[in-house]
DRENBA-830323 format. One record per residue (C-alpha): residue number from 1; y, x, z. Coordinates in Angstrom, 2 decimals. Layout:
REM DRENBA-830323
> NUM Y X Z
...
This chain:
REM DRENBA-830323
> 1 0.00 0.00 0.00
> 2 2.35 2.96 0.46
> 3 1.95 4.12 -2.66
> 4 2.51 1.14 -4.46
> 5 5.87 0.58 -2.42
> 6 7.01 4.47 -2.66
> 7 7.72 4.02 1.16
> 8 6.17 4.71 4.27
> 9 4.86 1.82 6.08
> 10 4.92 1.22 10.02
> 11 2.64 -1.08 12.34
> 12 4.60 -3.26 14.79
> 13 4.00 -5.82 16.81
> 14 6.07 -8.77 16.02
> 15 5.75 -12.63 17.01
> 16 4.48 -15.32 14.68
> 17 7.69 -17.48 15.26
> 18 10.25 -14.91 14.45
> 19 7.99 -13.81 11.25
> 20 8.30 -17.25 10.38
> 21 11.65 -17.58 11.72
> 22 12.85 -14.91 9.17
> 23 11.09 -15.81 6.05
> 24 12.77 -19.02 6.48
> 25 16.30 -17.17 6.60
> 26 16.19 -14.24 4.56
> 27 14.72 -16.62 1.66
> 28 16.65 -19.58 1.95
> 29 19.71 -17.16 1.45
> 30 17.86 -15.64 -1.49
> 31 17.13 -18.93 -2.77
> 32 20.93 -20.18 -2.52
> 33 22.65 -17.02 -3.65
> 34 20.16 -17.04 -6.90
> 35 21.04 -20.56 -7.35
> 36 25.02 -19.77 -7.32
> 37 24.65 -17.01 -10.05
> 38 22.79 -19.14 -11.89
> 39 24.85 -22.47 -11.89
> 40 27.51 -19.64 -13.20
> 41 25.60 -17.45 -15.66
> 42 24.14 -20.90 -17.24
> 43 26.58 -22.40 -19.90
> 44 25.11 -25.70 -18.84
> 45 24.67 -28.66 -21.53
> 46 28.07 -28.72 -23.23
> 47 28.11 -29.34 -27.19
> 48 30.63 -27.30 -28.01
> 49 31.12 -23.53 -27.23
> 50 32.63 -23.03 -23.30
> 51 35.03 -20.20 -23.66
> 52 35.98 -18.30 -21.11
> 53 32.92 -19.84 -18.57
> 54 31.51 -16.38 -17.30
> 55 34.90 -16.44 -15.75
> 56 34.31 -19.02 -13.63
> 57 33.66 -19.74 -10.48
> 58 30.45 -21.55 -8.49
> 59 32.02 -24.43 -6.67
> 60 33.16 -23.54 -3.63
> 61 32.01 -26.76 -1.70
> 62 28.35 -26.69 -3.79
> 63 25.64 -26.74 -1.69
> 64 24.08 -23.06 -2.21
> 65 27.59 -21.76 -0.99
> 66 27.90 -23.77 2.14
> 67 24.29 -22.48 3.15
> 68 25.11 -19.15 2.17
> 69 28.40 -19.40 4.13
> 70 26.40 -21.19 7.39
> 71 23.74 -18.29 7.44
> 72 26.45 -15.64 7.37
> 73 27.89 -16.99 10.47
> 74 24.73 -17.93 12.53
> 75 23.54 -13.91 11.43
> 76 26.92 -12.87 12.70
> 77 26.49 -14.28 16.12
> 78 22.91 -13.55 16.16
> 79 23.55 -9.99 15.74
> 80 26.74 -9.93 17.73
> 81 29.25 -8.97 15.91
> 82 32.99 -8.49 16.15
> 83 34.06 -8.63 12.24
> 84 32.91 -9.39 9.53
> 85 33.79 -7.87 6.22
> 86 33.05 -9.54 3.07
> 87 34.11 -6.84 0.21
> 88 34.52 -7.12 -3.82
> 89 33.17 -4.26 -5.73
> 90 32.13 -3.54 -9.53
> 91 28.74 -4.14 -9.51
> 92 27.92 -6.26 -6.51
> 93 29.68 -7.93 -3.18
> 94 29.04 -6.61 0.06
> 95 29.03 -8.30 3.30
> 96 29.05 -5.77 6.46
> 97 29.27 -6.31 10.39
> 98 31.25 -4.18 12.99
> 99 28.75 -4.02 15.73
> 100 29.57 -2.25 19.02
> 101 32.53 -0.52 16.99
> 102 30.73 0.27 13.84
> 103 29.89 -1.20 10.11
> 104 26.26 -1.93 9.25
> 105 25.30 -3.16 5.95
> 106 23.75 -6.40 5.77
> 107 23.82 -7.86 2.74
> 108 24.75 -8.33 -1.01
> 109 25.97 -10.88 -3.46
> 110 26.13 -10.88 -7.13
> 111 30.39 -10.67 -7.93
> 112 30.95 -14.32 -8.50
> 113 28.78 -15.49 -5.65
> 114 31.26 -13.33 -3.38
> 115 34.29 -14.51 -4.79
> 116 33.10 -18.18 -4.15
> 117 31.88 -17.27 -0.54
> 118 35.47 -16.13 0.06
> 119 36.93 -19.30 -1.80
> 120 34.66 -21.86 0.49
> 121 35.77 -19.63 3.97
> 122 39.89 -19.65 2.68
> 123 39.30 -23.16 2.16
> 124 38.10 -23.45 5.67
> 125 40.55 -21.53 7.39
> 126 43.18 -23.81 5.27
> 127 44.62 -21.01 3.28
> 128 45.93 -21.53 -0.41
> 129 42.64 -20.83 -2.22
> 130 44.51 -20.75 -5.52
> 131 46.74 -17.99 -4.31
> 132 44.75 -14.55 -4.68
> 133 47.75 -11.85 -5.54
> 134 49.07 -11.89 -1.99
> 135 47.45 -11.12 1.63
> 136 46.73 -14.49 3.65
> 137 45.53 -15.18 7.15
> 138 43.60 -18.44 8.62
> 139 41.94 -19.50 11.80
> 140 38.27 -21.37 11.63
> 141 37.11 -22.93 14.75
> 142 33.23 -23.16 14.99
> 143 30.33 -23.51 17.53
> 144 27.88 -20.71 18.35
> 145 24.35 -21.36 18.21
> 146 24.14 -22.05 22.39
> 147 26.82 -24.43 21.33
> 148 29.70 -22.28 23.03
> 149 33.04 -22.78 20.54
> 150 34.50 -19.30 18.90
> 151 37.45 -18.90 16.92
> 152 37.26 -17.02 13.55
> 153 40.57 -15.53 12.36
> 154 40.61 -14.78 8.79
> 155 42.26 -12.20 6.71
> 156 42.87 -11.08 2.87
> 157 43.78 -9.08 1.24
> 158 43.69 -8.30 -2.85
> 159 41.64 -5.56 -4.18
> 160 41.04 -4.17 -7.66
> 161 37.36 -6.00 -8.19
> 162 39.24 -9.18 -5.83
> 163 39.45 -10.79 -2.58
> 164 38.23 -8.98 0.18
> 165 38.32 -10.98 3.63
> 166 37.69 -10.09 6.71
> 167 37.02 -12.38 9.71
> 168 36.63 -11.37 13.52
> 169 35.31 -13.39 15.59
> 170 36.63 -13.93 19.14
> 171 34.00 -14.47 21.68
> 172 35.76 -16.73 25.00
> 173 33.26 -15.10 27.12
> 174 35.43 -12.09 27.17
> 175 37.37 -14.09 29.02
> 176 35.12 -15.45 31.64
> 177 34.32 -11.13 32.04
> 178 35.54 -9.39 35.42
> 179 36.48 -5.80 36.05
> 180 33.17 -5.06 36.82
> 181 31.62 -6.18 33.71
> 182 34.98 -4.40 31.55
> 183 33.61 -1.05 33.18
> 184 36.34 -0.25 35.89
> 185 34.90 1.61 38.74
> 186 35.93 0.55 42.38
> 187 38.74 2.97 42.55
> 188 40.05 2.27 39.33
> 189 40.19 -1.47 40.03
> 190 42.11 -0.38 43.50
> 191 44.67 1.25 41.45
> 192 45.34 -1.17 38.84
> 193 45.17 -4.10 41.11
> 194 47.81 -2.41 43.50
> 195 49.97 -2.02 40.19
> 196 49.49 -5.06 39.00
> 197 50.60 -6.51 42.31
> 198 53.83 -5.55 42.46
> 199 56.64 -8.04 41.62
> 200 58.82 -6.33 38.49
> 201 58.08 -3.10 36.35
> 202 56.70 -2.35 33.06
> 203 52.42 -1.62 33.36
> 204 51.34 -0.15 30.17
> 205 47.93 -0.77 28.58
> 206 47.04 1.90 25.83
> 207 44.69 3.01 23.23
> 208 44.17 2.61 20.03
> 209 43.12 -0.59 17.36
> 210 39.64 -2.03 19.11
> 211 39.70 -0.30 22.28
> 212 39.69 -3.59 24.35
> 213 43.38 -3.32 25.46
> 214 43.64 -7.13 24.98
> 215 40.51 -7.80 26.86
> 216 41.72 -5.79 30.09
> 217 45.02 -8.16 29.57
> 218 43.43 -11.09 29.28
> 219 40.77 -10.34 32.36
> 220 44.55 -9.42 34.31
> 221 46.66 -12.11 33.33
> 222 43.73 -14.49 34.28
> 223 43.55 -12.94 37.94
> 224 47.27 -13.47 38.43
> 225 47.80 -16.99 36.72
> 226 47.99 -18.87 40.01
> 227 50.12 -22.00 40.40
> 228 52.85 -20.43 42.30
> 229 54.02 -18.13 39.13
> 230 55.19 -19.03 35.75
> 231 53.26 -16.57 33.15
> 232 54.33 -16.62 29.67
> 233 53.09 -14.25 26.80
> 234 54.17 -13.18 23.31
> 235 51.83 -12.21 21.11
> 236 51.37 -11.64 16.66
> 237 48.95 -13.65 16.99
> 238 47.83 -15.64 20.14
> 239 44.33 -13.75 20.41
> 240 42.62 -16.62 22.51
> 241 44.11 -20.04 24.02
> 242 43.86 -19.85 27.73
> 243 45.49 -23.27 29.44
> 244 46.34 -20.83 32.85
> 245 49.43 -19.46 31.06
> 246 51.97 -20.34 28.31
> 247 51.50 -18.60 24.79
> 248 53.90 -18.15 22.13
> 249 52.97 -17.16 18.38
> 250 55.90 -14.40 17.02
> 251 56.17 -15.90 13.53
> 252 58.19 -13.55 10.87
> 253 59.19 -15.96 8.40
> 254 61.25 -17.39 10.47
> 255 62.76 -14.55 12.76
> 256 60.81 -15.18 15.71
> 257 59.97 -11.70 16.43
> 258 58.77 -10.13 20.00
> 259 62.16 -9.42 21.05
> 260 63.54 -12.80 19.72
> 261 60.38 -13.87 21.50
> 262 61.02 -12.21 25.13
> 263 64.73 -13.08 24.58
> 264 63.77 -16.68 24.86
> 265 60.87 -16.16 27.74
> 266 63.83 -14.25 30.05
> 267 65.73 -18.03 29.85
> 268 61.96 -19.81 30.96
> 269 62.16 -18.91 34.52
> 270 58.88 -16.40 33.86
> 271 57.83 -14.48 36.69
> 272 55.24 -12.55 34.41
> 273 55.56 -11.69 30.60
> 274 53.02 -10.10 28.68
> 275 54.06 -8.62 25.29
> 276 51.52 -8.11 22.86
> 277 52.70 -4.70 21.99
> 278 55.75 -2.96 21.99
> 279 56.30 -1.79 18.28
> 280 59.58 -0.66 17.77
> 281 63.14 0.08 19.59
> 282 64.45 -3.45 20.06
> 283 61.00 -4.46 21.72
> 284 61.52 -1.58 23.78
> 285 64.99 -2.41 25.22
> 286 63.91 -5.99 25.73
> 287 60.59 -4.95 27.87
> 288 63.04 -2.68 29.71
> 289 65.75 -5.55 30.62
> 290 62.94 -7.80 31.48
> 291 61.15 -5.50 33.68
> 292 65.03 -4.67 35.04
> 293 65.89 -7.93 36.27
> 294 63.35 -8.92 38.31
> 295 60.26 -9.64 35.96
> 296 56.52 -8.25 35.96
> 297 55.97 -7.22 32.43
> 298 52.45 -6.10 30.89
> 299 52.03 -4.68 27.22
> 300 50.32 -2.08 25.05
> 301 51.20 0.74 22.97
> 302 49.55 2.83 20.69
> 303 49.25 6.29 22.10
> 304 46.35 8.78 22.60
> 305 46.02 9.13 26.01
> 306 48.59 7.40 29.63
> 307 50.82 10.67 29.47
> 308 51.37 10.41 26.05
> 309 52.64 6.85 26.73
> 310 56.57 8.75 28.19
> 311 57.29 10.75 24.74
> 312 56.39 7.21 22.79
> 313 58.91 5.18 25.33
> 314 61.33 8.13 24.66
> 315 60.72 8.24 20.73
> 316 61.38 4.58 20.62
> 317 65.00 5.08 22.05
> 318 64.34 4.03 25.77
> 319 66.74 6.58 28.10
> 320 64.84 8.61 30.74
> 321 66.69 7.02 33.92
> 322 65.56 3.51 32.15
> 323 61.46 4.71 32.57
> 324 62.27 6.17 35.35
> 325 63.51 2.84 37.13
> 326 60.99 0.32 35.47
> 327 57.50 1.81 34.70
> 328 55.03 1.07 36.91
> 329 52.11 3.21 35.30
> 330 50.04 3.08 32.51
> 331 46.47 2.90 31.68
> 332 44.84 4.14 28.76
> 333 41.34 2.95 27.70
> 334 38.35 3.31 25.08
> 335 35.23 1.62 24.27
> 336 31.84 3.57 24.67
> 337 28.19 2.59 23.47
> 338 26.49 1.44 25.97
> 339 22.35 2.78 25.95
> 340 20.29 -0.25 24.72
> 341 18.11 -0.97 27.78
> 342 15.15 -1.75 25.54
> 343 14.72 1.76 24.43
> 344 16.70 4.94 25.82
> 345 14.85 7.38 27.04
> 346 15.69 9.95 30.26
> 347 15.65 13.30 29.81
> 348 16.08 14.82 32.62
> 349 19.70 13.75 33.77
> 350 20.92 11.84 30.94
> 351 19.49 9.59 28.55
> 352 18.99 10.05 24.91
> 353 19.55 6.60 22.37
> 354 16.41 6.02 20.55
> 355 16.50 3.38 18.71
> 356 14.50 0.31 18.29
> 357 14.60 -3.68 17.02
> 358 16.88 -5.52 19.52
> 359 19.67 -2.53 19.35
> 360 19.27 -2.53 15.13
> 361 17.68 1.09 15.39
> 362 20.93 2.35 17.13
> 363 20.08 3.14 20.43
> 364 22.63 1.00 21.77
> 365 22.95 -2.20 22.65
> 366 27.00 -3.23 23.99
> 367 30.35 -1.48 24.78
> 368 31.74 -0.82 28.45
> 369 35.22 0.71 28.91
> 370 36.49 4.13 30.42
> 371 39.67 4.50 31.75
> 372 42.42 6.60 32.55
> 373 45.01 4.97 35.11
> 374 48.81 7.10 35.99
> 375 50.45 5.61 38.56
> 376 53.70 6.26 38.76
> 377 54.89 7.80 42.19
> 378 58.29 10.15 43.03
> 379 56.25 13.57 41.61
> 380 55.91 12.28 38.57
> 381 59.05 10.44 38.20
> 382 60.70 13.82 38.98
> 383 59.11 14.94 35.68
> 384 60.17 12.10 33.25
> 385 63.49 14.20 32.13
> 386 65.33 14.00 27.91
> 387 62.19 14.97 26.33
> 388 59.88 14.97 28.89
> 389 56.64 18.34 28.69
> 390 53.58 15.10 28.22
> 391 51.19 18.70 29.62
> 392 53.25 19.07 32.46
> 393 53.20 15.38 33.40
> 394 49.32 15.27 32.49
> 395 48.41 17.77 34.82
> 396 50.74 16.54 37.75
> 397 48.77 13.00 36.83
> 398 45.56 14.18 37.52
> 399 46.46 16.74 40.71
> 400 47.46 13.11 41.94
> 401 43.99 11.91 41.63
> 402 44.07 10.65 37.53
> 403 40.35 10.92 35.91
> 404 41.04 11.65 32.16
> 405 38.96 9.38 29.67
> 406 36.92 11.80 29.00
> 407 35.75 12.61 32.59
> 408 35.73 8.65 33.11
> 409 32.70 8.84 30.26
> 410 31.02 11.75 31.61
> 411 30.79 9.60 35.16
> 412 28.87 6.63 32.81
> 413 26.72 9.68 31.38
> 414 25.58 10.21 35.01
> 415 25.07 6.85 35.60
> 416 22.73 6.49 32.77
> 417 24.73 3.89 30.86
> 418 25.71 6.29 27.91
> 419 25.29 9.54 26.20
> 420 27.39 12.33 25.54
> 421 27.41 12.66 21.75
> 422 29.06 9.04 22.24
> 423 31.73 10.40 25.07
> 424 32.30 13.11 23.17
> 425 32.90 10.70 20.05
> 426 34.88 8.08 21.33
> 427 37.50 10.12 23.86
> 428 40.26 13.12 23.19
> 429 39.81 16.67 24.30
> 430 40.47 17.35 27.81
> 431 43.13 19.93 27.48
> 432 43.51 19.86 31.61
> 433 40.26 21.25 32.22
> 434 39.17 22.48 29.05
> 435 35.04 21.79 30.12
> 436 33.67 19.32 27.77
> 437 31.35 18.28 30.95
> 438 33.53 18.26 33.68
> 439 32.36 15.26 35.94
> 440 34.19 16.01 39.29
């Protein structure tokens, strides 16, 4: 039998159900995307010669693309994934997942089955489907299959062979996660819950696209949403809908930007404002006001590690004596692979991924957090000066007890939850210590 299929064959054990279970799948799908191409490659019964037909497209609402469509979702949760990209190209479509931060391949379609997959998903998330020169976003609102409800937000944007879309899926139980389950350690909870506890100043979330910055946020904002305080956000857009606070959508086309956006929040009576990220200089000054008279304001930036997060402030425009007087501290985070329980294997102290059917032959199976949290005190306020030395302040951070991300990981590596390769991958250099192992 190998030699007939030129490819080495391997015994498993596998349960009549999901045998069945996946014949039924994989060959429906083969059955409807066949049936697409050939409603479209077929001329059909006309009497006179259909010019121009090979350029058209299967009907987006016809019942091989819905199923198509239905299975791509259902796999998507199965498999639990975060996006999912559906792309164009020359020959044939492809349709990948991000899982635990990275693209698998999982499937193709023939070019005009993809372009009517994408048609039948705008046309869900109530997009122009006619309009394909210009990018385009959508929201779909769908049930998983334990019957939990997920938002979809969709994206396009035109490529040379056409559409390519991209939806990610936002699961609500990130918000139902604690601090535990995010990855924060005791202390690390201790010192972001004593930050976040304070009544005005600027807290800092950082990292960059993907690194759960909006999870930690939402898992925050939850914990301080009581009844007594008013809790507004801005975001572009609102990620999930949580009743417990009051979200606003900034909306471009007609000016409502996030510092139009905090502008108005300041007049709401807010006790706490989250901003969804602090982009430019007018964002800046606005956080800074806020934070100024008398408000608790969270938001993220995009830097590399929490020092870095001063020399952005200060590239931005914001004055020294203005950190100085409103920043609280900031935390910077990443995602790690977490070992797949099904399969990693100790060797002596750590554990090596292996690989196996639940974790798709990864070796992992999940994502916890690491952390880096600077709290703010007098020693290293003294050091926020007109261009501020980010080494100087780094070092002062962690003399003041400040794990860097990368020690964070190595911590998880002795707890058996990750490896290195995957520390090593996901976090910068620790330039304080130098040692790539350093777990003290």
């Amino acid at each position: 039998m190998a030699q007939v299929l030129k490819r080495s064959i391997k015994r498993v054990v596998a349960n009549p159900q999901d045998i069945a279970r996946c014949i039924g799948e994989f060959y429906r799908l083969a059955k409807s995307v066949s049936g697409a191409d050939q409603k479209i490659a077929a001329p059909g019964n006309a009497e006179l010669l259909n010019l121009g037909a090979s350029d058209q497209e299967p009907d987006a609402n016809d019942a091989h693309i819905v199923n198509i469509v239905d299975w791509l979702l259902q796999y998507a949760f199965a498999q639990r994934a975060s996006d999912i990209h559906i792309e164009p190209c020359r020959e044939q479509g492809r349709v990948r997942f991000r899982i635990d931060g990275l693209l698998h391949d999982v499937y193709q379609f023939p070019p005009q089955v993809t372009m009517a997959v994408v048609s039948r998903l705008k046309s869900l998330g109530r997009m122009n489907v006619a309009e394909k020169r210009r990018p385009q976003d959508g929201r779909v609102k769908t049930k998983s299959p334990a019957g939990v409800e997920v938002e979809l937000r969709l994206s396009t944007l035109p490529t040379a062979f056409g559409e390519k879309l991209v939806m990610r899926i936002f699961d609500p139980q990130v918000l139902l996660k604690g601090f535990d389950q995010l990855g924060l350690c005791a202390e690390d909870q201790q010192r972001w819950h004593a930050m976040t506890g304070q009544a005005n100043g600027i807290i800092l979330v950082t990292g960059p696209t993907g690194s759960g910055k909006t999870s930690t946020l939402y898992t925050t904002l939850r914990q301080l949403a009581t009844r007594e305080v008013n809790l507004c956000t801005v975001e572009d857009p609102i990620e999930m809908v949580e009743p417990a606070f009051n979200q606003m959508q900034v909306q471009h086309n007609i000016d409502l930007t996030f510092a139009s956006g905090i502008r108005a929040l300041l007049r709401q009576d807010p006790d706490i404002i989250m901003i969804g990220e602090i982009r430019d200089q007018e964002t800046a000054e606005m956080a800074i006001q806020a934070a100024l008279t008398g408000h608790l304001v969270l938001s993220t930036l995009h830097t590399n590690d929490a020092p870095s997060a001063i020399s952005r402030l200060q590239e931005l425009g914001i004055a020294h004596y203005l950190i100085k007087a409103t920043l609280l501290g900031v935390m910077a985070q990443r995602l790690v692979r977490v070992l797949c329980p099904h399969c990693k294997l100790a060797r002596g102290e750590a554990h090596e991924a292996v690989g196996c059917v639940e974790c798709r032959n990864s070796g992992y199976r999940g994502r916890a957090g690491v952390y880096e949290i600077m709290v703010l005190d007098e020693t290293l306020k003294a050091l926020i000066t007109p261009g501020a030395d980010v080494q100087a302040l780094r070092q002062a951070a962690v003399a003041q007890g400040m794990r860097s991300l990368r020690r964070a990981g190595m911590h998880k590596v002795e707890a058996g939850l990750t490896t290195v390769a995957e520390v090593l991958r996901v976090t910068p250099g620790d330039s304080v210590t130098n040692p790539l192992f350093v777990t003290q």
